[in-house]
N, C-alpha and C positions, 0 to 999 in steps of 0.2 A: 454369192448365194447366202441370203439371211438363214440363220440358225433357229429352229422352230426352240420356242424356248415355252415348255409343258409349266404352265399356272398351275399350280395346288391350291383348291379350295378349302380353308382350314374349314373344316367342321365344328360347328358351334354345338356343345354340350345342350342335350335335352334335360332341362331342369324341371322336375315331378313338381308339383305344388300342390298340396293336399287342402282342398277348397273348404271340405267339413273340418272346421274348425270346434272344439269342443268348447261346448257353452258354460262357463263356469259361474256365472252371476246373472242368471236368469230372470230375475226379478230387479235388473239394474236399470238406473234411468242418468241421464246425464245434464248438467247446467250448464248454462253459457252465462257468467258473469258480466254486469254491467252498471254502472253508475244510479241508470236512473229505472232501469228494467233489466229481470231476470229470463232467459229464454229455456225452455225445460224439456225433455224429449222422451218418451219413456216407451217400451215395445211396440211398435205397430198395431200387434193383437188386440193389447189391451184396451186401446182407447181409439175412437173413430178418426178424431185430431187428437194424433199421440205427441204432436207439439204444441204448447202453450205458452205464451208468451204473462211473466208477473210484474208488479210494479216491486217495489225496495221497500214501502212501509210495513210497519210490522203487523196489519193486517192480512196486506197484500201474502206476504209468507207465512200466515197461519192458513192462508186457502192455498197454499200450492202444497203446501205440504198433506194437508186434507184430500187435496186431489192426488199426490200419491201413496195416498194409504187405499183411496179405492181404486188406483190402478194396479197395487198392491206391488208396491214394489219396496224392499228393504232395502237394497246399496244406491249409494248416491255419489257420482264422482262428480268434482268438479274444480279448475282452475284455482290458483292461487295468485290471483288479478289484488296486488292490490292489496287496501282493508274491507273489500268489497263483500269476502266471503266470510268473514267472522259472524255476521248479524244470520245469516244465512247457515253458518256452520254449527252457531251454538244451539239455533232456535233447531235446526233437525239432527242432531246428536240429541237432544232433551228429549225431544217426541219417539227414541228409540231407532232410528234408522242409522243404518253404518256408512257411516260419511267418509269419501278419498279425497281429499286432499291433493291436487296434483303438480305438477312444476308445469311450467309452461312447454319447457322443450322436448315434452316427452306428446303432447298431444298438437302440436303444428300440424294444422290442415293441409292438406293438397295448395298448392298454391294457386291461384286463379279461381279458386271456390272459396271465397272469403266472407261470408255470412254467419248471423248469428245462428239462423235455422239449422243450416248444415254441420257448423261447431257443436250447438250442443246435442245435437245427431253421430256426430262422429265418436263424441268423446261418449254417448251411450251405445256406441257400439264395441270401441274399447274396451269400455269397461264389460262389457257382456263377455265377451273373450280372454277376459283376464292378463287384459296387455297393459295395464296402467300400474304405475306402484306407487303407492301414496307417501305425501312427503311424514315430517316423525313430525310429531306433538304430543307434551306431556299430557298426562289428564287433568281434567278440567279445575281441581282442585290445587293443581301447582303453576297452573297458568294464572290463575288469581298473582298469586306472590311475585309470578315472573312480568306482569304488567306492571309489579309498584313497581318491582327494582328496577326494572326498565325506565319507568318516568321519574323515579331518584335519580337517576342518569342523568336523564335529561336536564334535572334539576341542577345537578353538581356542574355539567355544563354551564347551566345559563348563569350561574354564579360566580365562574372562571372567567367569564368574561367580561363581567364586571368588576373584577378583581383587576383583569386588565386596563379598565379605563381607569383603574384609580392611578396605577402604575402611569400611565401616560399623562392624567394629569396633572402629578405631585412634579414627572420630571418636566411639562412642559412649564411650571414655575419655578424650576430649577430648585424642587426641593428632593433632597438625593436621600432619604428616605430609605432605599432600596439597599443602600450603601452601608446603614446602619444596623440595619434589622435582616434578621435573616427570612421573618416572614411580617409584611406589612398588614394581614388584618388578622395577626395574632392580638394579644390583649392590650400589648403596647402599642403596637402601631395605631389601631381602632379605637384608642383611647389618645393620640397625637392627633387624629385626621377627625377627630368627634373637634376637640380644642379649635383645630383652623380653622371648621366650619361657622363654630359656635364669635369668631373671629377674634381668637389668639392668635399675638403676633411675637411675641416674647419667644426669641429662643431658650433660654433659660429656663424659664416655667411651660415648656412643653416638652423639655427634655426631660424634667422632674416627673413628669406623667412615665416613663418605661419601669418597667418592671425591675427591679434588684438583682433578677437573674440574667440581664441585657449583658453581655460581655462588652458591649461599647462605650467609652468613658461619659459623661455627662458633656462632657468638651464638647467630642466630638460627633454627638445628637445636636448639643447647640449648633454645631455649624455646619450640619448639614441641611437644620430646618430654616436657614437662612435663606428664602427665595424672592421669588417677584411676583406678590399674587394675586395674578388680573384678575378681575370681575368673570371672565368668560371662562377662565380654565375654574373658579370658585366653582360653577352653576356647573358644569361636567362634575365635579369631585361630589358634590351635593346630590346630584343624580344618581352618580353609581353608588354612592355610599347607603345611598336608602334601598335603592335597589337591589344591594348584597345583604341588606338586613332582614328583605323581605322573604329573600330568598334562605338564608339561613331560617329564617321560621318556616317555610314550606318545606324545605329538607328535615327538620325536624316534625314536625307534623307529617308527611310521608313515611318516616323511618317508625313512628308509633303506631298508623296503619299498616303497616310492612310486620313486624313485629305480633299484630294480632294475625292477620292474616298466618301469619308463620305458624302460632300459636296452633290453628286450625286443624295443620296438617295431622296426618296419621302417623303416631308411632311407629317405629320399627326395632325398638329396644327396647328392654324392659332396664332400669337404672340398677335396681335391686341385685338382676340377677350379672351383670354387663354395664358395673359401675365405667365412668368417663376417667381415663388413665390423668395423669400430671403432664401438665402443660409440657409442651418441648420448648427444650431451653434454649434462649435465643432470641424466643418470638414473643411481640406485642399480641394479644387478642384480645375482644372481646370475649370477657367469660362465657357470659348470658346469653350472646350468639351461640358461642364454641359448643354451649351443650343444649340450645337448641338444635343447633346444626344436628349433632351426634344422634341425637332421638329420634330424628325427623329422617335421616340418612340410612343409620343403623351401624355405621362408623364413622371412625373421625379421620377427615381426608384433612385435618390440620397437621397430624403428623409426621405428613410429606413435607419432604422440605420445599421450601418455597413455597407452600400452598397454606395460606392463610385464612380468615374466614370471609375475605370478599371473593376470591375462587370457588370456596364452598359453596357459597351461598349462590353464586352461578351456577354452578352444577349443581345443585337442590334445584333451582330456575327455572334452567334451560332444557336438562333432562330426566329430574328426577332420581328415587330410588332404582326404579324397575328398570332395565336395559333389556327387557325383555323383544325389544324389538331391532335391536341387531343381534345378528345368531353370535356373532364371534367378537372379538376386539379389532381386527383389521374392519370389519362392518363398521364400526363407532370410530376410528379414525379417518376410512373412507369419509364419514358424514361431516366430520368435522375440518375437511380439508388439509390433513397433516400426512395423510399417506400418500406415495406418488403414485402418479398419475398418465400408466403409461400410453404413451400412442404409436399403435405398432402397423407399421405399413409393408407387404410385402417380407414379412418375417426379420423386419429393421424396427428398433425402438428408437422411434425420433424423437421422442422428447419423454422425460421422466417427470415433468414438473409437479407441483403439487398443484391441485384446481382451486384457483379463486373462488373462493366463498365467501360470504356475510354470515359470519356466528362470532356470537358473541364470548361464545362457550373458548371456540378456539383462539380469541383474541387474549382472553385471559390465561388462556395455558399459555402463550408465547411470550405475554408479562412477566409472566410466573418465571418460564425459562431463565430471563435476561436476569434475575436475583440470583442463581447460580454459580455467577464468574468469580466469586471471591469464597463461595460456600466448602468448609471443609468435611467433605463429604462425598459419597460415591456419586450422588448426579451432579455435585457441581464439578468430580473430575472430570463426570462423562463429558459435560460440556464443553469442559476445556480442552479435552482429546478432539472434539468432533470440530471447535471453530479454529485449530488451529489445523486441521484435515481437509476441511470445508470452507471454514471462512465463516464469519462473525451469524450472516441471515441465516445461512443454511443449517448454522449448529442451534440457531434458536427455533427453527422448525422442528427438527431431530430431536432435541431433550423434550418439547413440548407433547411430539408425538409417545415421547418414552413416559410423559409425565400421564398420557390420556389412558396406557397401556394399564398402568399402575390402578387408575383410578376407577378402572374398568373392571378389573381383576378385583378390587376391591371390593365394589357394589356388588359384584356378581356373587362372590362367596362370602362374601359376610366377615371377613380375617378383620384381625388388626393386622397395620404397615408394620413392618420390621425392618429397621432400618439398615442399610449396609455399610459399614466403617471402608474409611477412605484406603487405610491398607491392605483392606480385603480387596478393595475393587483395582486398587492398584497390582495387587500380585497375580488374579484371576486375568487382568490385559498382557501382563508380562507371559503368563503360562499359554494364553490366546497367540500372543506374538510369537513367542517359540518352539509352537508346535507351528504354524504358520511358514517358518524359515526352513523346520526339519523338511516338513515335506516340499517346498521347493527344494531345498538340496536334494533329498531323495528323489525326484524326479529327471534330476542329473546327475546318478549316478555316484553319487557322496552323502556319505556319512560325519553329520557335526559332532565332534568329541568335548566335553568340556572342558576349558584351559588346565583345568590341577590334574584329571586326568593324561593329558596330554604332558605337564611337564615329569610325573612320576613316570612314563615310558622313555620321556627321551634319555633322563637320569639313568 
């Protein structure tokens, strides 16, 4: 006889879903970004075809924007496709409309409804409902500055790499160059490699070309410019050599535009009253930067350690004075990718990592970190607690995040850094660590005595 065996139908939870959703940007319209055409969507109400389709020239977006000023609408979300939104971002931020900015993975369509109409329909519904949150940009006046130093960038790039074909080409005629000089297009070397082109062959008389200050004997510049030198490796060396000269005058000509552009920016000190303290000792700066930087900031994030004026001058860049747009300092490390990153499943954190990001900001804090490991100092001890804890990557995330803390705190209240001495930071870990041990022993039941008290009771 079979056993009747009673099925239980779990009952599935009734989930309420409040369909009035409150409209909080009522006058919002949305873009669909595109190379060669913009798609634009703006309340049903307002217009009979509330979607229209623009072209990209800058005619084309002074009539779309025309056309939402009489649909009348002030918020504009849209996509960050690309360089596609800049021409489009700047021109309606200028006309007075409050433009969002969005990341891509916050407005992903329904899958199998993949059209432009429907995208910038969707993300003008988002936005009406106040589901979208815009990615950060300084204002417009610091994104100036943050475009040179950006293509200075690129500049110093493109001239590293001709740097490297000089390297490749001196050794492919086995002239060891590298070997004598500690930097080949310092004044010596670029005063040897002018000679070979110009076609000196003499090792003697192009060893007498280095500087008085070369630590390498004249000997032995003579024989290292002893090489074999073909017709084909000449025409590479001739190549890069003009092309790293070109390039040091475009860096220098960028760095004079960068410099006025700097000039531009808005005070945020008065010198008079909030003179610029004395350099920290130790550190190479640019004066003329250091107390541009300081004016234009409203302090001097030079002296932090390890933070120099090409970190400054990034964070002047990338985010400005104002921090107004993270509420907190976890906010601003959140952004910059140094804070972890939990993903919590069924009340399990499976992973803490920190989230990949492209900032540029957080590249140069974790530069910054790695100058630490020899610094006597309370962050270069922290470091050295944390990568011998962690491991070498993990403590240069971890100071960098400690350095973004600092910088954050800085801007926000206006302080001068005060620096912490290395005995201090060392006694304050030690009092950390054992108050740490009491209460593990006190949690078992014992009491830590300290050894001199301990030997006057056994006495």
């Amino acid at each position: 006889m079979k056993k009747s065996i009673s099925k239980r139908k779990k009952s599935t939870p009734k989930v309420s879903i409040d369909q009035n959703w409150s409209v909080l940007n009522p006058n919002a319209a949305g873009i669909d970004l595109g190379s060669r055409e913009h798609w634009v969507a703006v309340p049903p109400e307002r217009e009979a075809q509330s979607v229209r389709c623009f072209g990209t020239t800058t005619p084309e977006l002074e009539a779309l924007a025309e056309w939402l000023k009489k649909c009348q609408v002030s918020h504009v979300a849209m996509e960050a496709t690309g360089v596609y939104w800049i021409p489009v971002y700047q021109l309606l931020e200028r006309k007075g409309f409050k433009v969002l900015l969005v990341n891509a993975r916050q407005i992903k369509n329904v899958s199998g409804r993949k059209t432009d109409v429907e995208d910038c329909q969707w993300i003008q519904r988002l936005h009406t409902y106040g589901l979208l949150g815009g990615s950060f940009r300084p204002a417009d006046a610091y994104c100036v500055v943050r475009s040179l130093v950006r293509y200075r960038d690129e500049l110093i790039a493109g001239s590293t790499t001709q740097v490297q074909h000089l390297q490749k080409a001196l050794l492919q005629m086995n002239v060891q160059l590298r070997g004598v000089l500690s930097d080949i297009c310092g004044e010596s070397g670029l005063a040897i490699i002018g000679a070979i082109l110009q076609g000196q062959r003499d090792p003697l008389k192009m060893a007498a070309l280095a500087h008085r200050r070369v630590k390498s004997s004249r000997e032995q510049l003579a024989q290292a410019l002893v090489g074999d030198y073909r017709s084909e490796h000449l025409f590479v060396l001739q190549m890069a050599y003009e092309l790293y000269q070109v390039y040091q005058q475009k860096i220098s000509r960028c760095e004079q535009e960068l410099a006025a552009a700097l000039e531009r920016l808005p005070d945020r000190v008065n010198l008079q009253e909030r003179p610029l303290a004395a350099k920290p000792k130790g550190k190479k700066l640019d004066p003329d930067l250091r107390l541009n930087l300081y004016r234009k900031l409203g302090v001097d994030l030079t002296a932090i350690e390890s933070i120099g004026t090409t970190v400054a001058l990034t964070v002047a860049t990338e985010v400005g004075p104002d921090l107004g747009a993270f509420p907190t300092e976890r906010h601003f490390c959140s952004w910059l990718g140094l804070s972890p990153d939990h993903r919590i499943t069924g009340g399990r954190i499976l992973s803490s990592h920190t989230r990949r990001v492209a900032n540029r900001l957080s590249d140069a804090l974790r530069l910054a970190a790695t100058s630490l490991e020899h610094s006597a100092s309370a962050l270069g001890a922290f470091y050295r607690r944390m990568k011998r804890k962690l491991g070498a990557p993990q403590a240069i995330t971890a100071t960098a995040h400690k350095l973004a803390r600092i910088i954050y705190r800085l801007l926000t209240h206006g302080e001068a850094y005060v620096r912490q001495g290395l005995e201090e930071y060392e006694q304050k870990t030690k009092a950390r660590a054992l108050k740490a041990i009491q209460k593990t022993a006190a949690t078992f039941g014992f009491k830590l005595v300290p050894q001199e008290s301990l030997a006057k009771v056994v006495s």
